[in-house]
TORKOL-4160 file (C-alpha; in steps of 0.2 Angstrom, whole numbers, padded with zeros to 4 digits, m for minus):
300
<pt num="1" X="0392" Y="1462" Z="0068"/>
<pt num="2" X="0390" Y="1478" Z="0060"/>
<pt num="3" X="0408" Y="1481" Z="0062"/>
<pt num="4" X="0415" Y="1465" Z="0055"/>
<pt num="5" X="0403" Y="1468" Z="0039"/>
<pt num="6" X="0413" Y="1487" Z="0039"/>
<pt num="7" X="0429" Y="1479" Z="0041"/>
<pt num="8" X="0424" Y="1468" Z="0026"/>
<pt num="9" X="0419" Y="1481" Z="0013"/>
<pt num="10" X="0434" Y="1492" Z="0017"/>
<pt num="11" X="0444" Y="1478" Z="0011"/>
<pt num="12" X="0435" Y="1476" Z="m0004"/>
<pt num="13" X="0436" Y="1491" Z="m0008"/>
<pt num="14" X="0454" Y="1493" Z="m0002"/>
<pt num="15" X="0461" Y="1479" Z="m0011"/>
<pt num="16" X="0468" Y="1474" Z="m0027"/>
<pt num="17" X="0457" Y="1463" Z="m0042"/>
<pt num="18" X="0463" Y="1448" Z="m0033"/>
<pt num="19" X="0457" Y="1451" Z="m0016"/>
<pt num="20" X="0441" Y="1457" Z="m0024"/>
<pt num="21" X="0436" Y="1441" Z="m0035"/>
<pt num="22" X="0440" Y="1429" Z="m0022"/>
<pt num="23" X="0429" Y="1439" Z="m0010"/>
<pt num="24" X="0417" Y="1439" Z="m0023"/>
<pt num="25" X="0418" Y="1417" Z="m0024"/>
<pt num="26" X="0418" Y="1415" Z="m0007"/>
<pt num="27" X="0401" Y="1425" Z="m0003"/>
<pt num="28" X="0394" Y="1414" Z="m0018"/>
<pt num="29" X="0397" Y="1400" Z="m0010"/>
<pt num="30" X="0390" Y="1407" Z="0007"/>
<pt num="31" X="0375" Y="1413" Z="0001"/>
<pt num="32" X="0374" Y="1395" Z="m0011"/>
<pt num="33" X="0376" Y="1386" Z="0005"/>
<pt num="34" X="0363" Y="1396" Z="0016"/>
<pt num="35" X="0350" Y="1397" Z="0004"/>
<pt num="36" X="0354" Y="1377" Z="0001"/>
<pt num="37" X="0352" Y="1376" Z="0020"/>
<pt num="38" X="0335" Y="1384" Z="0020"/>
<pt num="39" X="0328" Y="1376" Z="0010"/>
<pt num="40" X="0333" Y="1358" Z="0018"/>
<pt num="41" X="0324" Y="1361" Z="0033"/>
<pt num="42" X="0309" Y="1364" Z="0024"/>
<pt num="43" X="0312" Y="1348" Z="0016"/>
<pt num="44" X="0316" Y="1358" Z="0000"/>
<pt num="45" X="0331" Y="1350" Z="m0013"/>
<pt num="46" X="0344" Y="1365" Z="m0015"/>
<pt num="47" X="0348" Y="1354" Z="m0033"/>
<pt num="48" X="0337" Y="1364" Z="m0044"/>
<pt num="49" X="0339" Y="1379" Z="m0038"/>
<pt num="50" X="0359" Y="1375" Z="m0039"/>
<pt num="51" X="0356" Y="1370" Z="m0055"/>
<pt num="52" X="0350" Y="1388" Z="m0061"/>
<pt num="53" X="0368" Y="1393" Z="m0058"/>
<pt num="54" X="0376" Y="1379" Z="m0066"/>
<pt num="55" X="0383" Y="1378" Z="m0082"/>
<pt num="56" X="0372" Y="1364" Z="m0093"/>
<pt num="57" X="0379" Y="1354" Z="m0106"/>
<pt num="58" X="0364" Y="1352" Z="m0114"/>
<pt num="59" X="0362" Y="1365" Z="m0127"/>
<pt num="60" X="0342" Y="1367" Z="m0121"/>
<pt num="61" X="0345" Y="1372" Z="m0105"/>
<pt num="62" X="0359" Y="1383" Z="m0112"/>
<pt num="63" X="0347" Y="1393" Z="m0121"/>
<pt num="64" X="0333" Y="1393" Z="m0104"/>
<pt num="65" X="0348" Y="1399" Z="m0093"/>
<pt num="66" X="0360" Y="1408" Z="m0102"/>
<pt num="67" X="0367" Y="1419" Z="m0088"/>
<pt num="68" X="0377" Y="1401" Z="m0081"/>
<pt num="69" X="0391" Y="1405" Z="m0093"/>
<pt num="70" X="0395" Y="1418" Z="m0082"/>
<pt num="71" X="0390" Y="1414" Z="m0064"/>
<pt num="72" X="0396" Y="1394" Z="m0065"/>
<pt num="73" X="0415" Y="1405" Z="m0064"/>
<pt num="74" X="0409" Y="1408" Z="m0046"/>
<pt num="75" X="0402" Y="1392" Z="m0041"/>
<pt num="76" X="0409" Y="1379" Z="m0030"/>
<pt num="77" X="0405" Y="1359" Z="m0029"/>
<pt num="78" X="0410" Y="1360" Z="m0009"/>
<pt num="79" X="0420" Y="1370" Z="0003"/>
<pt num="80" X="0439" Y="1361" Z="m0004"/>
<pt num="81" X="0436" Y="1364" Z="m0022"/>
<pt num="82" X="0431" Y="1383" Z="m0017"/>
<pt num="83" X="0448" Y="1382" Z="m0007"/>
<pt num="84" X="0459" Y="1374" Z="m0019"/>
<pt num="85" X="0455" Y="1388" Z="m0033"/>
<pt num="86" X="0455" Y="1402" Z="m0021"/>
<pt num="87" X="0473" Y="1397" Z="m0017"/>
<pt num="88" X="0478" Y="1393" Z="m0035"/>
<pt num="89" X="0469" Y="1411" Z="m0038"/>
<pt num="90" X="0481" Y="1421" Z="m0025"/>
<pt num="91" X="0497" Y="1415" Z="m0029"/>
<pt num="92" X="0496" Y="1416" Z="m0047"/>
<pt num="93" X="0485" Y="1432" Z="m0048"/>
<pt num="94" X="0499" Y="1440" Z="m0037"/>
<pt num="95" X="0512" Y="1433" Z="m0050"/>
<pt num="96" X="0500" Y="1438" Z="m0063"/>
<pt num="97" X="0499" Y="1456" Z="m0054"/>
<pt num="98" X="0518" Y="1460" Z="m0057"/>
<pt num="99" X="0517" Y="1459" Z="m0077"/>
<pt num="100" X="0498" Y="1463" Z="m0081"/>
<pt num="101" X="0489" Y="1477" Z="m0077"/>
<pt num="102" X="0472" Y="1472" Z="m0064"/>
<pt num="103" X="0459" Y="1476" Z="m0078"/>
<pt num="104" X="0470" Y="1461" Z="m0088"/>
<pt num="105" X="0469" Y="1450" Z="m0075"/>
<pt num="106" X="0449" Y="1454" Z="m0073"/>
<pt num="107" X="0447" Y="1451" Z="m0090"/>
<pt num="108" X="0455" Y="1435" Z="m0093"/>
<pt num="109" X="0445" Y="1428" Z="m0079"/>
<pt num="110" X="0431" Y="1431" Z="m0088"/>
<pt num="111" X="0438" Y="1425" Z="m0105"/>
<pt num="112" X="0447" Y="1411" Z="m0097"/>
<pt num="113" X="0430" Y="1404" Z="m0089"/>
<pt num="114" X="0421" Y="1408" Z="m0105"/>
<pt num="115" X="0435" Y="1399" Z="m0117"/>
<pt num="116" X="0433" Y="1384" Z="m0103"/>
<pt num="117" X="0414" Y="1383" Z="m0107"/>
<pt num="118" X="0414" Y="1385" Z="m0124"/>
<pt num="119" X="0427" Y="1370" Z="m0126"/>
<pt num="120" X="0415" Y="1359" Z="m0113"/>
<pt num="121" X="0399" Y="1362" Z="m0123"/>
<pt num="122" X="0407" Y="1358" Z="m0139"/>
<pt num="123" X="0416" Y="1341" Z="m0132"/>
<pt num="124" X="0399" Y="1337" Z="m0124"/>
<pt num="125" X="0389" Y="1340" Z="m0137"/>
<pt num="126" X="0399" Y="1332" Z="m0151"/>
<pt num="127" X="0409" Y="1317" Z="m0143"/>
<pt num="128" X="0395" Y="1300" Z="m0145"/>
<pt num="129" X="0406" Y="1294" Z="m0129"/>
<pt num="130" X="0396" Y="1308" Z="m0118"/>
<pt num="131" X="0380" Y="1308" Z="m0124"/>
<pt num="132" X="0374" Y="1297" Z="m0110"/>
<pt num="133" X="0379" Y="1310" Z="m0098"/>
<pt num="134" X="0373" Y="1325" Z="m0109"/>
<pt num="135" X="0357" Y="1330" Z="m0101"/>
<pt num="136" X="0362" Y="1329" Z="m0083"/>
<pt num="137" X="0377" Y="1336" Z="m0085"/>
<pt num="138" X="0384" Y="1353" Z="m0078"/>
<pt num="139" X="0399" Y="1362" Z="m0076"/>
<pt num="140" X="0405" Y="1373" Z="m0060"/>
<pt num="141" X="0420" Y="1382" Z="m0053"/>
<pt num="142" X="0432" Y="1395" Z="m0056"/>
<pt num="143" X="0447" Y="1384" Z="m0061"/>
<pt num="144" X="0446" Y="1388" Z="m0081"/>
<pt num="145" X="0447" Y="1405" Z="m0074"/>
<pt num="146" X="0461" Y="1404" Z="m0064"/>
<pt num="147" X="0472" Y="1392" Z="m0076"/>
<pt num="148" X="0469" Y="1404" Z="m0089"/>
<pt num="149" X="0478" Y="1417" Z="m0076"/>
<pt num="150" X="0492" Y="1404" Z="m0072"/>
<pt num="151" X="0496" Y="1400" Z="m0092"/>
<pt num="152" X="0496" Y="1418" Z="m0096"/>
<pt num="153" X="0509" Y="1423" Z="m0083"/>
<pt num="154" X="0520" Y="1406" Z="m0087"/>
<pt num="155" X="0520" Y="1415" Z="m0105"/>
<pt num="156" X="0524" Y="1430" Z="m0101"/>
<pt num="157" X="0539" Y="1423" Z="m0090"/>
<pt num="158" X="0544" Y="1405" Z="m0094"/>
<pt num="159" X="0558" Y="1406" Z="m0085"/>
<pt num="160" X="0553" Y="1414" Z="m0070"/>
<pt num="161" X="0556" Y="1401" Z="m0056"/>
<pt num="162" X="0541" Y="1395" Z="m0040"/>
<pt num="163" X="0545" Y="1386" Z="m0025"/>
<pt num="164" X="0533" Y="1367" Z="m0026"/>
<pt num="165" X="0534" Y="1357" Z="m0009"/>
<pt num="166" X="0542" Y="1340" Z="m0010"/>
<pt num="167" X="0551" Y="1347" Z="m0027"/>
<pt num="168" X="0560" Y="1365" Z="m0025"/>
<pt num="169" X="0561" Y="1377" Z="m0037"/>
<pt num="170" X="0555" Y="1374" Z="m0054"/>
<pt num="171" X="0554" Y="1386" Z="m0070"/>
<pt num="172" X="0536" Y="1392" Z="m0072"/>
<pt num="173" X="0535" Y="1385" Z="m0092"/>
<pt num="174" X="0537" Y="1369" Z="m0085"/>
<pt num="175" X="0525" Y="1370" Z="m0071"/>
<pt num="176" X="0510" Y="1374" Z="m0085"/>
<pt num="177" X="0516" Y="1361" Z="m0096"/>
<pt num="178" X="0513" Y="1349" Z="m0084"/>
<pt num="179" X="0497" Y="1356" Z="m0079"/>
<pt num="180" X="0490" Y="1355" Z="m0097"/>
<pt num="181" X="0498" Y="1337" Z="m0100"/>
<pt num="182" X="0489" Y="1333" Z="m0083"/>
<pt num="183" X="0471" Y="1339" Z="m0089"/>
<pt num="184" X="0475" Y="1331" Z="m0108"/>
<pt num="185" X="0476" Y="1315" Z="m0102"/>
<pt num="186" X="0461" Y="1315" Z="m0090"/>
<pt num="187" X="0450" Y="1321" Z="m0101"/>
<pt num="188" X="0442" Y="1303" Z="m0101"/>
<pt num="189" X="0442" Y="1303" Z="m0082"/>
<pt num="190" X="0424" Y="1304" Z="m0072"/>
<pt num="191" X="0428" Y="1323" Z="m0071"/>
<pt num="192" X="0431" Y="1324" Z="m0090"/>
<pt num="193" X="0421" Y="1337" Z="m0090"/>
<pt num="194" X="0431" Y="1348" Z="m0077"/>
<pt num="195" X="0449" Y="1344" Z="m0087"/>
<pt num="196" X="0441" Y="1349" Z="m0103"/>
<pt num="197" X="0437" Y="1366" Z="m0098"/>
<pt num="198" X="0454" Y="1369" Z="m0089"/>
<pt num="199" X="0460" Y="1366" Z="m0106"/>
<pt num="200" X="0449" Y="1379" Z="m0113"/>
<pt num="201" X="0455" Y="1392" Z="m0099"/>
<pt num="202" X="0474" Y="1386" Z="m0104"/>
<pt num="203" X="0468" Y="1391" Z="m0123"/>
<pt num="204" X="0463" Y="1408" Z="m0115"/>
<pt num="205" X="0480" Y="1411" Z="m0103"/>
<pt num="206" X="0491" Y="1406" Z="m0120"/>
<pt num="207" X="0481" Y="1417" Z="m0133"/>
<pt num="208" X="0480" Y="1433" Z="m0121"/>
<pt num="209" X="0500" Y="1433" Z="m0118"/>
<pt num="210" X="0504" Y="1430" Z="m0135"/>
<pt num="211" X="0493" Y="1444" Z="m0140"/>
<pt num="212" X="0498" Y="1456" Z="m0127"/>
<pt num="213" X="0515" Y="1454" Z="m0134"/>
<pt num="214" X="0511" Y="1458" Z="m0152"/>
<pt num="215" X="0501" Y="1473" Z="m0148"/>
<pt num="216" X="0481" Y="1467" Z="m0148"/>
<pt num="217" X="0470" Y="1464" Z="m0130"/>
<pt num="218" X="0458" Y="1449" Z="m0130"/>
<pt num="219" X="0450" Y="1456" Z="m0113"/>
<pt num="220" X="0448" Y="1473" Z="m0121"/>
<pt num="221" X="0429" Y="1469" Z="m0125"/>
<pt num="222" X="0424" Y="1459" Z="m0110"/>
<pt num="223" X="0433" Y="1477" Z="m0097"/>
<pt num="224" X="0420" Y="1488" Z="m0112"/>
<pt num="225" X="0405" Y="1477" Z="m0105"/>
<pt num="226" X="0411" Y="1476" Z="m0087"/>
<pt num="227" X="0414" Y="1495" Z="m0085"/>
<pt num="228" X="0398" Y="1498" Z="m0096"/>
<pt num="229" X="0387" Y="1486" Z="m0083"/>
<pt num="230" X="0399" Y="1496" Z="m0067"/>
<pt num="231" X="0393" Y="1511" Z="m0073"/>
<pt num="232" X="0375" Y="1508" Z="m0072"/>
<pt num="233" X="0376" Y="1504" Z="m0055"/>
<pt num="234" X="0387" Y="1518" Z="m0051"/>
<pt num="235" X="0379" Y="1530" Z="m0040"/>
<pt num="236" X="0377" Y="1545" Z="m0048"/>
<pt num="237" X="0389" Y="1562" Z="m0041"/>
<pt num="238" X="0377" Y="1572" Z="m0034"/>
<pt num="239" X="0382" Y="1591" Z="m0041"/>
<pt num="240" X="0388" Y="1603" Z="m0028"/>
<pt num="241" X="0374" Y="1616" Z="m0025"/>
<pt num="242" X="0380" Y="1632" Z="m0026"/>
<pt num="243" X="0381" Y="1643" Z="m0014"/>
<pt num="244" X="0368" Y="1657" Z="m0012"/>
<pt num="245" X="0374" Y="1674" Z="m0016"/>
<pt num="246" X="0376" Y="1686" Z="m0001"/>
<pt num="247" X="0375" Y="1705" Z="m0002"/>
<pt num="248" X="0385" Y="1714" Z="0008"/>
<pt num="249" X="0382" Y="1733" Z="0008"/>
<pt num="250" X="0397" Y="1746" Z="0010"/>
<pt num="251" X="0391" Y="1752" Z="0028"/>
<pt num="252" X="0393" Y="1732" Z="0033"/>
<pt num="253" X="0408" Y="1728" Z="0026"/>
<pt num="254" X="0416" Y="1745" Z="0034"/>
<pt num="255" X="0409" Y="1738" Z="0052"/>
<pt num="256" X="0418" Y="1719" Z="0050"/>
<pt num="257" X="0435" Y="1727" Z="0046"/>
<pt num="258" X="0433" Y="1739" Z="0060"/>
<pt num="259" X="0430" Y="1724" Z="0073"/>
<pt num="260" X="0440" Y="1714" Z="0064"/>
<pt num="261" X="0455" Y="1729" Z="0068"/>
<pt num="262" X="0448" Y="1733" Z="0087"/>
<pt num="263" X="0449" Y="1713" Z="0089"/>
<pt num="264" X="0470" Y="1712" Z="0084"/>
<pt num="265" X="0473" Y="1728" Z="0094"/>
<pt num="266" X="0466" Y="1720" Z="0109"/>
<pt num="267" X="0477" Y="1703" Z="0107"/>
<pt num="268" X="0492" Y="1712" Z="0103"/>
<pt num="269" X="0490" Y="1724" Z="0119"/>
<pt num="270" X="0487" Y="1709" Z="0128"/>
<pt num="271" X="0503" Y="1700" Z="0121"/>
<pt num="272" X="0512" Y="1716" Z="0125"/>
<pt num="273" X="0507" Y="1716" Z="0144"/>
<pt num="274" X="0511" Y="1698" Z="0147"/>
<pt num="275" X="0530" Y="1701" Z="0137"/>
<pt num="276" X="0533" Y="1715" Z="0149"/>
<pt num="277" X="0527" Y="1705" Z="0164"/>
<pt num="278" X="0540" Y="1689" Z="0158"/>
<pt num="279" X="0553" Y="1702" Z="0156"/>
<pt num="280" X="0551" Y="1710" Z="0174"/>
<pt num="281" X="0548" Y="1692" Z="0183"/>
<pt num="282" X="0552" Y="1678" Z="0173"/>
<pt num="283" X="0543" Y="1664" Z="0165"/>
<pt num="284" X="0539" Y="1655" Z="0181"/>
<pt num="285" X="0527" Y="1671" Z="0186"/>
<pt num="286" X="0515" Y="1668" Z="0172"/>
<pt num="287" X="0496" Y="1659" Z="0174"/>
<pt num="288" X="0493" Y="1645" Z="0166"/>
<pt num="289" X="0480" Y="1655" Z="0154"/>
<pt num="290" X="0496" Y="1670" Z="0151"/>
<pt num="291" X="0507" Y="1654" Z="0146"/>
<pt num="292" X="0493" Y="1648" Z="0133"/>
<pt num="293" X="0490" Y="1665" Z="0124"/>
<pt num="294" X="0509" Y="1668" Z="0121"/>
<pt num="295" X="0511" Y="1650" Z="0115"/>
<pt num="296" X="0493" Y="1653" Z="0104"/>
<pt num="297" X="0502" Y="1671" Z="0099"/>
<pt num="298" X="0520" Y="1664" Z="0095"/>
<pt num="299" X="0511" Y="1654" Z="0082"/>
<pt num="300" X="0503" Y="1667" Z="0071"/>
């Protein structure tokens, strides 16, 4: 076991900002899932202590929890939802990858996920057709976050072209105005609250690559806080001691070199006896430990 969890953290470490935030929603959604577990067979519901991570609607609850504007970006309803984004958030983060730099792309995810909460506590909290639903309702996944990724790249390169199964290639511009179109007309769906933040994560993708491209970085402040919160966790360097100072006295340093010399005169007499013996009978007449010092001596 010990060498799976190795194996684990050296590909964190080792890989890019992708690899890393999908590693980071899947153990989430482990660790949601055994505490969930537990708690079950001690005939405990997992729903209020799920609920903690969830993002709340209601404007109360947003106030009691406040950290579930950033950890509902890392929560999963079930084991497809988890999938389903972590797919979406490979391909288009690699796509992402080849015109953004990673801190961009970890950025966004953040201001994509924020965006898509912001737009969903607004909606719920001012449309009379959700008030019914206001109290109990939460918000959860990374799918603002990612579809804030997928409309920033489709930006930066509308034209750039993706394979769809059942349809072939098709320009990316296209491909996010479909998605957006698709989440629009949704919005009044029993996932309303779901397409609603998706459009608030497209909002982010849109205004990043449109900033980026006249010269000002949304993410900039949310990579400050992220290195600022890093760096309190970092571990400090531990400064190199120095090393303590020898004396050496005149008599000593006379003794080394004279050892030092007796030492190289003894190895280049030896060399010189085991050269005349090759020259006298050959190569074939040598031990196997005459054979090792003339190779160890040919090396010098």
């Amino acid at each position: 076991m010990a060498g799976i969890f190795d194996d684990l953290k050296r590909t964190f470490q080792q890989g890019n900002i992708v690899v890393r935030l999908i590693y980071i929603n899947v153990a989430a959604f482990i660790l949601c899932t055994l505490v969930s577990v537990v708690l079950g067979l001690f005939g405990i519901s997992s729903v209020e202590f799920l609920r903690t991570l969830y993002l709340p609607a209601d404007l109360l609850q947003l106030l009691r929890r406040p950290w579930t504007l950033i950890t509902y970006m890392f929560m999963h309803a079930g084991i497809w939802h988890l999938l389903g984004n972590m797919l979406w958030l490979y391909w288009f983060g690699r796509m992402f990858l080849y015109f953004f730099s990673s801190k961009h792309l970890r950025g966004l995810y953040v201001v994509g996920g924020l965006l898509g909460a912001l737009l969903y506590i607004v909606a719920y909290n001012l449309f009379p057709i959700f008030d019914n639903q206001l109290y109990s309702a939460t918000l959860v996944g990374a799918s603002a976050s990612v579809l804030a990724i997928a409309i920033a790249t489709a930006v930066r390169e509308p034209e750039y072209r993706i394979n769809l199964m059942l349809i072939g290639s098709v320009r990316l511009k296209y491909f996010a105005l479909f998605i957006v179109l698709f989440d629009a007309l949704y919005v009044g769906s029993n996932n309303a609250g779901g397409h609603i933040a998706h459009l608030g994560g497209a909002l982010a993708g849109w205004w990043f690559a449109r900033g980026v491209s006249r010269g000002y970085d949304i993410t900039h402040w949310v990579n400050i806080c992220i290195d600022a919160i890093g760096g309190l966790f970092a571990k400090r360097e531990r400064k190199p001691r120095k090393p303590k100072m020898k004396v050496h006295s005149h008599n000593s340093s006379r003794t080394a070199d004279y050892e030092y010399n007796a030492r190289k005169k003894a190895q280049s007499d030896e060399v010189d006896k085991i050269l005349e013996k090759l020259k006298k009978s050959g190569y074939a007449s040598l031990s196997d430990e005459e054979k090792r010092r003339l190779f160890e001596a040919s090396k010098r």
